[in-house]
N, C-alpha and C positions, 0 to 999 in steps of 0.2 A: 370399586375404586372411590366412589365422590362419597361413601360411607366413612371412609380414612378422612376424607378432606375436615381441617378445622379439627384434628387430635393427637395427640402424642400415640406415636403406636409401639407399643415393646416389643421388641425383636430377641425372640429366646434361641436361634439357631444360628450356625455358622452357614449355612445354607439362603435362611430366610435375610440374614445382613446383608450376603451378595447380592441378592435378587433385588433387594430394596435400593441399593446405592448403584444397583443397573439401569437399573427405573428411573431414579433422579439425575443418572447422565444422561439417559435418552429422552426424560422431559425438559434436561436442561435446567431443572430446578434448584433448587437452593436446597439441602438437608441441613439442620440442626441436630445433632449427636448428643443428647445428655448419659454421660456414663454415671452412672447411681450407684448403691450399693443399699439393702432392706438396712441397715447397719448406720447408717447413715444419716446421723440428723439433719446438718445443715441440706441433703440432697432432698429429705421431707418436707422440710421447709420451702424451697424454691420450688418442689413439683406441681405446688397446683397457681402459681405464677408461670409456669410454663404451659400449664394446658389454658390458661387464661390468653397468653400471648398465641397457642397457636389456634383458636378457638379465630382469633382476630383475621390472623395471615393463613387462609385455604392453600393459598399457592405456594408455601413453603411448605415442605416436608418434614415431620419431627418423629425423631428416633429414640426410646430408650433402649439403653442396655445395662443391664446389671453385670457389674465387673467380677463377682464370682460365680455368676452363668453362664458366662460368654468370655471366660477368662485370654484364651488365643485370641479376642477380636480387642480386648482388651492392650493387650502387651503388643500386638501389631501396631497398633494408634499409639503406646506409649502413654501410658495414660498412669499416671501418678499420685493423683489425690481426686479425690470425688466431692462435690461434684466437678465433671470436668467436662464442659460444653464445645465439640468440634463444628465447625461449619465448612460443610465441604461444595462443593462446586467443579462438576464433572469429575467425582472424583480424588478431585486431590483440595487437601486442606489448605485453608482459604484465612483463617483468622479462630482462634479458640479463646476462651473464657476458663477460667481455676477459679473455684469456689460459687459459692452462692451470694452470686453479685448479680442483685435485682436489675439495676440501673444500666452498669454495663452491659448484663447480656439485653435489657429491652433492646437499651441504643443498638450495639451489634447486628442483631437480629434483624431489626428496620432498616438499619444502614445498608447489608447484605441483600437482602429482601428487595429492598427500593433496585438497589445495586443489579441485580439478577432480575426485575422487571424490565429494565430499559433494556435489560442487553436483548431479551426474545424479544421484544415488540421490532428490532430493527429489520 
């Protein structure tokens, strides 16, 4: 597990997705969702701004998925233009990001993050 910690981890199955967002209910952690696509400039662009960001925050959780791999996990989420950044929280989505917006998702991210710290420490 603390091998994961401080990286984006791609998640190639409908299996390995559930397992992952079971994990982060029962850590109670924060997941970040990048839906990407290989196709995909602007998603190129932003990916290694997100392994930079999660590189920072150990205790947030960060997920890619490639929208024509993982297409049912895709259209469950509803997910329409890539990049498209979910942040979920026990489960159920909490605040998302469209496009590759550096600034916003930092802010998001920390905000959540910071967010999702105070609540476990209570």
């Amino acid at each position: 597990m603390a091998a994961e910690e401080g990286q984006v981890i791609s998640v190639h199955t409908v299996s390995d997705w559930k397992e992952r967002l079971e994990k982060g209910k029962e850590a109670n952690k924060l997941i970040v969702v990048d839906f990407t696509a290989s196709w995909c400039g602007p998603c190129r662009f932003i990916a290694p701004i997100l392994a930079e960001i999660a590189k920072k925050l150990p205790r947030v959780t960060f997920l890619k998925v490639d929208v024509d791999e993982l297409e049912s996990v895709s259209k469950e989420w509803e997910i329409e233009a890539m990049p498209t950044f979910l942040f979920l929280k026990e489960g159920k989505l909490v605040d998302k990001v469209v496009g590759a917006k550096k600034d916003e998702l930092q802010q998001k991210i920390t905000m959540h993050a910071d967010a999702a710290a105070a609540g476990s420490s209570i």
